[in-house]
GULUM-894309 format. One record per residue (C-alpha): residue number from 1; x, y, z. Coordinates in Angstrom, 3 decimals, padded with zeros to 6 digits, always signed. Example, Ala and Ser with C-alpha at 12.3 -4.5 7.8 and 13.67 -1.06 7.14 Angstrom:
GULUM-894309
+------+----------+----------+----------+
! figu !        x !        y !        z !
+------+----------+----------+----------+
!    1 ! +012.300 ! -004.500 ! +007.800 !
!    2 ! +013.670 ! -001.060 ! +007.140 !
+------+----------+----------+----------+
END
This chain:
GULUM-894309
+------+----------+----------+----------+
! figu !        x !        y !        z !
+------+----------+----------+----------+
!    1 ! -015.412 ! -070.714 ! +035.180 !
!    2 ! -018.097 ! -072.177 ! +032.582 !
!    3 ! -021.163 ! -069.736 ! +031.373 !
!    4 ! -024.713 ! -071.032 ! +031.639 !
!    5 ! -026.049 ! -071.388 ! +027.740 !
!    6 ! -028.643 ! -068.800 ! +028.807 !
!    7 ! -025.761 ! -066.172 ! +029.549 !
!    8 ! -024.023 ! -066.445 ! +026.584 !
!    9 ! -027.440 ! -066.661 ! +024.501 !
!   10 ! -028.673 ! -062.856 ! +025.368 !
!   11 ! -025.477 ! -060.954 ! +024.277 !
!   12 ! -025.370 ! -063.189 ! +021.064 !
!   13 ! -029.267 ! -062.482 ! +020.433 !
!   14 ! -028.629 ! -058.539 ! +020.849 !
!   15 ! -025.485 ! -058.118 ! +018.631 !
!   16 ! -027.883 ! -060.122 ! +016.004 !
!   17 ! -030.711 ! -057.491 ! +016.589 !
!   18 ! -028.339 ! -054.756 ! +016.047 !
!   19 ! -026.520 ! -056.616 ! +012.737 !
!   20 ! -029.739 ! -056.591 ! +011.144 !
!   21 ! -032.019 ! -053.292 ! +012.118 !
!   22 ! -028.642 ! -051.346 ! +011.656 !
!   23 ! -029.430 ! -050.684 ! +008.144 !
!   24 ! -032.378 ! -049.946 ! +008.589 !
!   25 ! -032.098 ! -047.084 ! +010.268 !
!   26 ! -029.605 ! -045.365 ! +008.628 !
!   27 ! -030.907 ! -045.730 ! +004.923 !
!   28 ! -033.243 ! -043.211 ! +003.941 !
!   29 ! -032.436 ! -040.833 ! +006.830 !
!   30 ! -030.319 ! -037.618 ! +006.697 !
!   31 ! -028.711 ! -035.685 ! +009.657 !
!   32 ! -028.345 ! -032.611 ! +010.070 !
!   33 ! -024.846 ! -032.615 ! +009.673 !
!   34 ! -025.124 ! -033.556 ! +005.979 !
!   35 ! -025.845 ! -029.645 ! +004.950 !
!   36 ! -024.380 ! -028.147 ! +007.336 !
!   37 ! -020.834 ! -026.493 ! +005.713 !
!   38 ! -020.397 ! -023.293 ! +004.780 !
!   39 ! -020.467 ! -022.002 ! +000.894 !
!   40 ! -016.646 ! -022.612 ! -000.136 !
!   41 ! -014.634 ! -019.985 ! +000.643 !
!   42 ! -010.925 ! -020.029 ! +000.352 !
!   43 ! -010.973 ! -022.402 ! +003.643 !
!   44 ! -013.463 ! -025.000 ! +003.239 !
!   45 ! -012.505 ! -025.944 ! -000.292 !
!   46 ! -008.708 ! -025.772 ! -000.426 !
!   47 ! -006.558 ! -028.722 ! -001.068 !
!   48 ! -003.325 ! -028.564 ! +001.389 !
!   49 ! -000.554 ! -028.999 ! -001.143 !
!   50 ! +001.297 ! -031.408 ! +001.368 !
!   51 ! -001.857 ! -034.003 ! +000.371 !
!   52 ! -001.638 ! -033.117 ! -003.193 !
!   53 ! +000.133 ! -034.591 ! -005.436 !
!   54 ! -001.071 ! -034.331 ! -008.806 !
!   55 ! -003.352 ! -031.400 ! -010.406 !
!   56 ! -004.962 ! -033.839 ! -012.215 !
!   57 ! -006.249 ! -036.016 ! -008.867 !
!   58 ! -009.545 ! -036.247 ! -009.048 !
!   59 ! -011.562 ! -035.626 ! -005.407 !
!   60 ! -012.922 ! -039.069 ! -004.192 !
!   61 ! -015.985 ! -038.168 ! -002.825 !
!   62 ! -018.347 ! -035.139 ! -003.169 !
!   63 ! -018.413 ! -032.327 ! -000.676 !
!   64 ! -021.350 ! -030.944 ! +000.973 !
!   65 ! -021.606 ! -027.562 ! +000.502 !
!   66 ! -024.928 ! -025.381 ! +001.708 !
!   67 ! -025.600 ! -021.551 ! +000.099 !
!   68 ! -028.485 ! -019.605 ! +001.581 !
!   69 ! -030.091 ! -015.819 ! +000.545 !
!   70 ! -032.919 ! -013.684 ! +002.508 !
!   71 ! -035.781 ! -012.360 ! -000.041 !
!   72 ! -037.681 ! -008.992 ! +001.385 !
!   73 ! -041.028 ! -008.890 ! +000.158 !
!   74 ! -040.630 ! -005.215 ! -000.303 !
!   75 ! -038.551 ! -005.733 ! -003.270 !
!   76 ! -039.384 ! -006.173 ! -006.499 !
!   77 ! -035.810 ! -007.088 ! -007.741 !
!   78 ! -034.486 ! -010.771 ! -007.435 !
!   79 ! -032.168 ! -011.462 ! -005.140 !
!   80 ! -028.842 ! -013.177 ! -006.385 !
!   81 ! -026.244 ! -015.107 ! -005.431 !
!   82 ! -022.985 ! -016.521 ! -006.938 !
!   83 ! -021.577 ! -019.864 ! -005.471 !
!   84 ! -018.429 ! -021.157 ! -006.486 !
!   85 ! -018.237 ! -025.116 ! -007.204 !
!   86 ! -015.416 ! -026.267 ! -007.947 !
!   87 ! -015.527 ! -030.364 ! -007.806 !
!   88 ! -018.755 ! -032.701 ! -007.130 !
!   89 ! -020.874 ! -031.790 ! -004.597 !
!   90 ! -023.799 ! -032.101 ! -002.426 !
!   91 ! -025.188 ! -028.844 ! -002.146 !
!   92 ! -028.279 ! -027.455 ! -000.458 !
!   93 ! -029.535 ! -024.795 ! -001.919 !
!   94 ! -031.946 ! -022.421 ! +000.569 !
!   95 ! -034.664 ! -019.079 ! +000.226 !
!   96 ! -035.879 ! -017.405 ! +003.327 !
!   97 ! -038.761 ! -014.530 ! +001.929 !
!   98 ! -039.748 ! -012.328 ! +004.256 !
!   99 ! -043.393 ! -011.591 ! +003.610 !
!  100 ! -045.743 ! -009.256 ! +004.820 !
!  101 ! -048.444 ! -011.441 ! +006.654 !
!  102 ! -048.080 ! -014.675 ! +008.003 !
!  103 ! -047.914 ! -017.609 ! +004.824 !
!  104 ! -050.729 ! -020.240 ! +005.377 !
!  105 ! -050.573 ! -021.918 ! +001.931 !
!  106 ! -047.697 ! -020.488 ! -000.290 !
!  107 ! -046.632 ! -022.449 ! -003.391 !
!  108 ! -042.823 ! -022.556 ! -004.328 !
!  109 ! -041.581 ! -023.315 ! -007.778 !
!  110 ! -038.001 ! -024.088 ! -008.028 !
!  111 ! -036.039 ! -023.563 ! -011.734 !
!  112 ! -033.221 ! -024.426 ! -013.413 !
!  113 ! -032.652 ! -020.979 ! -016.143 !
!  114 ! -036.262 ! -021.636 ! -017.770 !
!  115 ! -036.875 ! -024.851 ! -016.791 !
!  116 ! -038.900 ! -026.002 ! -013.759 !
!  117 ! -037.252 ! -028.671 ! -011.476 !
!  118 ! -039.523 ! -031.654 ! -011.419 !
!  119 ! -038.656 ! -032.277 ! -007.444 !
!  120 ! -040.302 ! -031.740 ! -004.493 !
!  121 ! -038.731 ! -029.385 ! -002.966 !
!  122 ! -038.934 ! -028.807 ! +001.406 !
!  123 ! -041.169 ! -025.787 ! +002.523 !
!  124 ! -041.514 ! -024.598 ! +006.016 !
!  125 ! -042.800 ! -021.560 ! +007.655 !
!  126 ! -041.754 ! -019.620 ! +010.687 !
!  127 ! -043.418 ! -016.761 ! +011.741 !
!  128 ! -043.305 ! -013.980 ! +008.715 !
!  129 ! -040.879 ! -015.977 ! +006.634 !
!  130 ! -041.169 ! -018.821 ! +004.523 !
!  131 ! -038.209 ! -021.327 ! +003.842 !
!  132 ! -037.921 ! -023.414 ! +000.889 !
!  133 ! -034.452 ! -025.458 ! +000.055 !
!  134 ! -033.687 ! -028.211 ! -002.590 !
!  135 ! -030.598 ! -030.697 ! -002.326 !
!  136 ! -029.212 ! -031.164 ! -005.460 !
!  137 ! -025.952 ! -033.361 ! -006.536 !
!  138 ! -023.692 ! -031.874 ! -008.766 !
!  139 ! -021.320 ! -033.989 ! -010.422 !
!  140 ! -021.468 ! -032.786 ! -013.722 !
!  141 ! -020.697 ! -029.436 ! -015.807 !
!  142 ! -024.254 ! -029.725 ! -016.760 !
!  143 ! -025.603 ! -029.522 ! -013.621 !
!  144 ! -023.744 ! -025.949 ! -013.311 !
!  145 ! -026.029 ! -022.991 ! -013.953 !
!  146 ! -028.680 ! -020.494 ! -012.351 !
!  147 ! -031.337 ! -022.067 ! -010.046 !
!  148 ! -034.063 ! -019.799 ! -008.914 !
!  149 ! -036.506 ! -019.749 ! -006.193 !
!  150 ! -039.987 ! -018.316 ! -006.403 !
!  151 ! -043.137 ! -017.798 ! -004.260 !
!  152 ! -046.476 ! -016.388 ! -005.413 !
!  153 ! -048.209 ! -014.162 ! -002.726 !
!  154 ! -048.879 ! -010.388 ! -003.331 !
!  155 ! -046.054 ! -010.564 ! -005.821 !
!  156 ! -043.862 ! -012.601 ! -006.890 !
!  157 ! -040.008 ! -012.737 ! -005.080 !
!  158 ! -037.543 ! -014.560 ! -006.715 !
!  159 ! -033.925 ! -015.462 ! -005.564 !
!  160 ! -031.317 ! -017.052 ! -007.281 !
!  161 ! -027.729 ! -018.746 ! -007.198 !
!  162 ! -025.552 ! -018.577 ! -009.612 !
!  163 ! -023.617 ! -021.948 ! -010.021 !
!  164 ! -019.901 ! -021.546 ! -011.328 !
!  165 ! -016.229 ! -022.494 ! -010.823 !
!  166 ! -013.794 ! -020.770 ! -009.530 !
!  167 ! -012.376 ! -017.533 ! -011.005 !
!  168 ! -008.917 ! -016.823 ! -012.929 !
!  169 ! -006.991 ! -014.156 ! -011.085 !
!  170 ! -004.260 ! -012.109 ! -013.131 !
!  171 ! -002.512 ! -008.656 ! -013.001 !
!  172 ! -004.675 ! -006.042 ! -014.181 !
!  173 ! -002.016 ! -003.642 ! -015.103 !
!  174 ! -000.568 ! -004.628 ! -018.373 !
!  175 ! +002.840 ! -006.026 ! -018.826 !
!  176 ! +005.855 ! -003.791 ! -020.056 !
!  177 ! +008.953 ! -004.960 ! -021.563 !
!  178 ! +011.870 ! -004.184 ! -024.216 !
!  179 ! +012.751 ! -006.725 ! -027.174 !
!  180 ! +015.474 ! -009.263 ! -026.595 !
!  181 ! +014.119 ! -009.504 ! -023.143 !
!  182 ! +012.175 ! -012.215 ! -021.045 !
!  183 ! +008.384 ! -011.535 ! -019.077 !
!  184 ! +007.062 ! -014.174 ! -016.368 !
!  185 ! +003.256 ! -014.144 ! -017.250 !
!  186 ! +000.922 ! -015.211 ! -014.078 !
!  187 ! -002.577 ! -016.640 ! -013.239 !
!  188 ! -004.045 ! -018.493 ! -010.089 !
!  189 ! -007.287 ! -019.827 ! -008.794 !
!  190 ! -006.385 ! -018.563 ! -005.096 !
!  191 ! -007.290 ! -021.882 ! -003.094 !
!  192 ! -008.851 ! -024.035 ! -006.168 !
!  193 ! -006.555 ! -026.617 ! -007.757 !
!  194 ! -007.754 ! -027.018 ! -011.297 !
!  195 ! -007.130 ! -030.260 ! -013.542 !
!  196 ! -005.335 ! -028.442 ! -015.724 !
!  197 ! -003.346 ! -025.159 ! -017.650 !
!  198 ! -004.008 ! -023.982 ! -020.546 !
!  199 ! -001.841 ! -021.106 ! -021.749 !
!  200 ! -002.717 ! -019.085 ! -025.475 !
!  201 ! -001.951 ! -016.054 ! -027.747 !
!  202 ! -003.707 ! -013.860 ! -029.703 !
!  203 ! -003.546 ! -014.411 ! -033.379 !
!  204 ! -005.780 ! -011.262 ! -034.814 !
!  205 ! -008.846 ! -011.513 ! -033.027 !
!  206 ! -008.223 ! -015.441 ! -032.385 !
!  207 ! -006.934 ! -017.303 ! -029.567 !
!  208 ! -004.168 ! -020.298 ! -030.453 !
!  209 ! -003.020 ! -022.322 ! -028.127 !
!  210 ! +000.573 ! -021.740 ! -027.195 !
!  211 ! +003.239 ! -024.617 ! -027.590 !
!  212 ! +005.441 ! -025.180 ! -024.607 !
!  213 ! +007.398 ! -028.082 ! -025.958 !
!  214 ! +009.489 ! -025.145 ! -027.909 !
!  215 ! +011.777 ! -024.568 ! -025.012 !
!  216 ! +013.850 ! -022.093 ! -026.461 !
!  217 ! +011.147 ! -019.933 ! -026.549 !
!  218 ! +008.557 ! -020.778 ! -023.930 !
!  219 ! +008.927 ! -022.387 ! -019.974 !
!  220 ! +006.322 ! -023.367 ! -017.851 !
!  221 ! +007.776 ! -022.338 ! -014.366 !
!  222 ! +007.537 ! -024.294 ! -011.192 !
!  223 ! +004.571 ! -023.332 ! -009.159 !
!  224 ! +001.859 ! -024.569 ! -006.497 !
!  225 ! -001.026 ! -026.390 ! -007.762 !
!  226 ! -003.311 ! -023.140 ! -007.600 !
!  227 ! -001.648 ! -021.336 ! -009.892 !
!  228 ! +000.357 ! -021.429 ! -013.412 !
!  229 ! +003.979 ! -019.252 ! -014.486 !
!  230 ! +005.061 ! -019.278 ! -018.208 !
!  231 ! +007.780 ! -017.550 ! -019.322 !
!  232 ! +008.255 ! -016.054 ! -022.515 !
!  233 ! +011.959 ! -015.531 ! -023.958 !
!  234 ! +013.680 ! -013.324 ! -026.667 !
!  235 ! +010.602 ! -010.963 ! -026.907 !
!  236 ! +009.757 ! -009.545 ! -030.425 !
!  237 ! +007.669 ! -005.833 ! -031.058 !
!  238 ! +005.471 ! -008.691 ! -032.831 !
!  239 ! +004.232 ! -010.424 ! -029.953 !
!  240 ! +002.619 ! -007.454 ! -028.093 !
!  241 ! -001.036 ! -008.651 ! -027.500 !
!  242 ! -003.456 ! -010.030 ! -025.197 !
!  243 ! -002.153 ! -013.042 ! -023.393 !
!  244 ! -005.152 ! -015.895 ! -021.848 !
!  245 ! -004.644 ! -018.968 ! -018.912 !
!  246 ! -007.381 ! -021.359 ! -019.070 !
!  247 ! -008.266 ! -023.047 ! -015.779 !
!  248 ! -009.831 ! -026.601 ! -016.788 !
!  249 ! -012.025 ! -028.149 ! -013.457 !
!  250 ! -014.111 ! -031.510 ! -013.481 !
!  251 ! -017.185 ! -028.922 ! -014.014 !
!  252 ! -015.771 ! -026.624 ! -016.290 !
!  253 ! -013.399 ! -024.144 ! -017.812 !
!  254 ! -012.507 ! -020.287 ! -016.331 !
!  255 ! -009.773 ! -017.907 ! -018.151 !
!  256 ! -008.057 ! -014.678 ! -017.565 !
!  257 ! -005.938 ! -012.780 ! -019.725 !
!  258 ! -003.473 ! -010.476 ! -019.538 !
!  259 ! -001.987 ! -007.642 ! -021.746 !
!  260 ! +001.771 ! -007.482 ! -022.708 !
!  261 ! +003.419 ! -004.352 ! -024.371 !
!  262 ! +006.722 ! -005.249 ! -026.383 !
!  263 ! +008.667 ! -002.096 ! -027.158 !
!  264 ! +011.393 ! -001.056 ! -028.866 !
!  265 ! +014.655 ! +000.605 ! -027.349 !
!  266 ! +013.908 ! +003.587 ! -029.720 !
!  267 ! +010.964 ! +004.075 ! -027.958 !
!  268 ! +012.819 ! +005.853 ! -024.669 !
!  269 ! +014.879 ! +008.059 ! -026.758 !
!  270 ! +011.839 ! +009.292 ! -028.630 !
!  271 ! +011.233 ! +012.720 ! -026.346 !
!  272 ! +014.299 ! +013.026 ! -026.561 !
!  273 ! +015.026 ! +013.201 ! -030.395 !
!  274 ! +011.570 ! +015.181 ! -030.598 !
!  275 ! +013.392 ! +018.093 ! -028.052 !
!  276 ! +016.808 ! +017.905 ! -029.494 !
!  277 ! +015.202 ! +018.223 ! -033.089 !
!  278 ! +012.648 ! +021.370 ! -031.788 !
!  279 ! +016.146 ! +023.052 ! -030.355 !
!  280 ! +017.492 ! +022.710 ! -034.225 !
!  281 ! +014.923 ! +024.014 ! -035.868 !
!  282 ! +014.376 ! +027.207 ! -033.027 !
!  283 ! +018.309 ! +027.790 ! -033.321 !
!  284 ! +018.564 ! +027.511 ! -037.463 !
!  285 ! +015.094 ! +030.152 ! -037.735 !
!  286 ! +017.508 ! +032.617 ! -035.366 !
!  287 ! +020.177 ! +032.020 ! -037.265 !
!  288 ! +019.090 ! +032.475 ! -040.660 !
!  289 ! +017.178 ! +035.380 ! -039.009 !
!  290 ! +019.844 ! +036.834 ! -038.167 !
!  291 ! +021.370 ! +036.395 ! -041.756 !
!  292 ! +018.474 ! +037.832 ! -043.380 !
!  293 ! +018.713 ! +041.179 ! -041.131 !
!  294 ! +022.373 ! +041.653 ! -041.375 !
!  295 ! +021.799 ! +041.977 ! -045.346 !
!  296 ! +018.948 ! +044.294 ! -044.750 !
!  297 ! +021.287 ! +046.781 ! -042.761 !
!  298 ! +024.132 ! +046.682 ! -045.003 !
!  299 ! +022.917 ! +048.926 ! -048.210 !
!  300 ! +021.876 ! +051.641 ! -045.651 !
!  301 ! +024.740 ! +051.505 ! -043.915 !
!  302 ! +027.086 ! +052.089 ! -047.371 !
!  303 ! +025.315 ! +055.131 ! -047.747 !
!  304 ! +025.671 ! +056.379 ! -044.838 !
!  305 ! +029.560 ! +055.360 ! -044.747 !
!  306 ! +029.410 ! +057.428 ! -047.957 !
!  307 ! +028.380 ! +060.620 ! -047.255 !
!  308 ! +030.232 ! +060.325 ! -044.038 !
!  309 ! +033.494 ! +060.589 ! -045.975 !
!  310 ! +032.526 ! +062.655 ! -048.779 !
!  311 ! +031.181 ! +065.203 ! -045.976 !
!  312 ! +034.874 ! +064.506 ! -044.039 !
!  313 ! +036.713 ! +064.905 ! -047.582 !
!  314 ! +034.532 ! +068.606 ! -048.159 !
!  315 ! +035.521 ! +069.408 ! -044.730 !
!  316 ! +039.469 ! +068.894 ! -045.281 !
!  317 ! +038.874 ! +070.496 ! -048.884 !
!  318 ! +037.768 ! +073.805 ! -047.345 !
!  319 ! +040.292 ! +073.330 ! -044.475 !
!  320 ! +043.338 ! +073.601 ! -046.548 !
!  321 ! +041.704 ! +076.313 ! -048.882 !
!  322 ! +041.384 ! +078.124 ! -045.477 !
!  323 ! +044.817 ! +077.673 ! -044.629 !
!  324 ! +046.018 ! +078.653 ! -048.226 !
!  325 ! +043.899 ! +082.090 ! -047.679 !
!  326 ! +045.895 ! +082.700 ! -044.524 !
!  327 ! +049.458 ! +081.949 ! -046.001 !
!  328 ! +048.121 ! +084.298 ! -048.608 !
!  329 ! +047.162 ! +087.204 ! -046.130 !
!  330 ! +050.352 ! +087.051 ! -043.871 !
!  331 ! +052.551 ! +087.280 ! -046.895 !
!  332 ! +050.721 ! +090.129 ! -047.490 !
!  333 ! +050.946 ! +091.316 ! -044.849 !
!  334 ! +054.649 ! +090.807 ! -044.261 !
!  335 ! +055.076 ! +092.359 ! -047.868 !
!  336 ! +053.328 ! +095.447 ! -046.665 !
!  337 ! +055.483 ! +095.936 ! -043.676 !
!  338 ! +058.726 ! +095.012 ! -045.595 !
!  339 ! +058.021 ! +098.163 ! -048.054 !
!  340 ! +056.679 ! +100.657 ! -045.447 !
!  341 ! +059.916 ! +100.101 ! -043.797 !
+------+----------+----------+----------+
END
């Protein structure tokens, strides 16, 4: 079945119209879908590890990201805000103040630390509170920082975000071991894949970078791309110390550290040898106590030992004079008799 050329002309005509006014329409125009994600949290900006391959991927495209705070006009204070970037992004940045009266004609000044923002920034006011947001890209570790918001009515109200990457997480108890052994040091950026690990030691009050091609003495363990394992062998007293893992992102660098004790096996057996040598000295001071008594006593003692047998010798002395006297008498006595007779 043949078309007529006027059939065929009007769908032809329309797909032409749409070719060319297509364009047109979309550039310059923004939805409201553009600013319409959450701040990251652990959700919206993780990287499934199934899609990752490489820590050092860079993300294609910027994400859209949107942070807001509520100012009360009854404070004085700024309000604050810390927002975690970690990659490029397309970020909204929004102020609701709550003022007293209905705004008519309020003024808001947008800064970068010091520095005011030469952009226009979006106002709008509904009932008692007044709205301003700016849309900023950030792409670079420049562009990281504090950005405040600020009105001029009765007084001024401020609010302000903190821009900064993501946060080293570590164990905040220090680390314990003996010499001779091995320790498994730790540090991850929960949900944030970084670029890149850094790991270094303490030299004094200096940081130097540790070198992991010596493998006899250090290993970087397997791990997921959010976090970083380094193992330290054949521990010395010497390297007790404070222990640091840089986290390197496209928009900057984040550390924590981590303390490690290195003992020796003497250390244990210290309360011990402080008892056992507190029993010695408590048991020689009896002893020589003891000693130094016993000498006392023995002089008096002599004496007494003395006149004990002297006094036993008088006693035996008189004893046999006695019985001499008596032998005497009943001779005597028998003498008498014998003559009488």
């Amino acid at each position: 079945m043949r078309s007529s050329p006027g059939v065929l002309w009007a769908p032809l005509s329309l797909s032409f119209l749409l070719y060319v006014a297509g364009p047109c329409f979309s550039e310059g125009t923004t939805t409201d879908a553009d600013f319409t994600t959450e701040i990251p949290t652990e959700e919206t900006i993780s990287m499934d590890k199934e899609n990752a391959t490489s820590s050092t991927e860079f993300y294609p495209e910027p994400i859209s990201m949107e942070a807001s705070l509520l100012v009360m006009g009854k404070y004085d204070m700024p309000v604050e805000k810390n927002v975690t970037v970690g990659n490029s992004a397309n970020i909204e940045l929004k102020c609701n103040f709550s003022t007293i009266q209905k705004p008519h004609s309020v003024h808001a000044v947008w800064k970068k630390g010091n520095d005011v923002i030469n952009k226009t920034s979006n106002v709008q006011i509904i009932g008692n509170i007044l709205q301003t947001y700016i849309r900023l890209m950030i792409t670079d570790r420049m562009h990281m920082g504090s950005y405040s918001c600020i009105i001029q009515e009765e007084n001024v109200q401020k609010g302000i975000f903190n821009l900064e990457v993501p946060g080293v997480y570590t164990k905040e108890k220090p680390l314990v071991n003996y010499e001779r052994d091995s320790v498994v040091l730790y540090c991850n950026t929960k949900t944030y894949v970084p670029l890149e690990w850094i790991w270094y030691s303490s030299n004094g009050s200096e940081k130097v970078p540790i070198d992991i091609d010596v493998k006899d003495k250090y290993e970087i363990l397997p791990s997921s791309l959010n976090e970083t394992k380094i193992k330290i062998k054949h521990l010395k007293a010497t390297e007790s110390g404070m222990y640091w893992c840089q986290a390197i992102f496209p928009l900057g660098e984040s550390e924590g550290k981590q303390l490690l004790k290195v003992l020796t096996y003497l250390v244990p057996l210290k309360p011990f040898l402080a008892v056992t040598a507190e029993v010695i000295i408590l048991v020689t001071g009896i002893f020589l106590y003891e000693q130094y008594t016993k000498k006392k006593r023995m002089p008096s003692e002599d004496g007494k030992d003395f006149e004990q047998s002297e006094h036993l010798k008088s006693e035996d002395h008189n004893g046999v004079q006695k019985d001499e006297h008596r032998t005497r008498h009943r001779k005597s006595e028998v003498s008498e008799n014998f003559s009488s007779n």
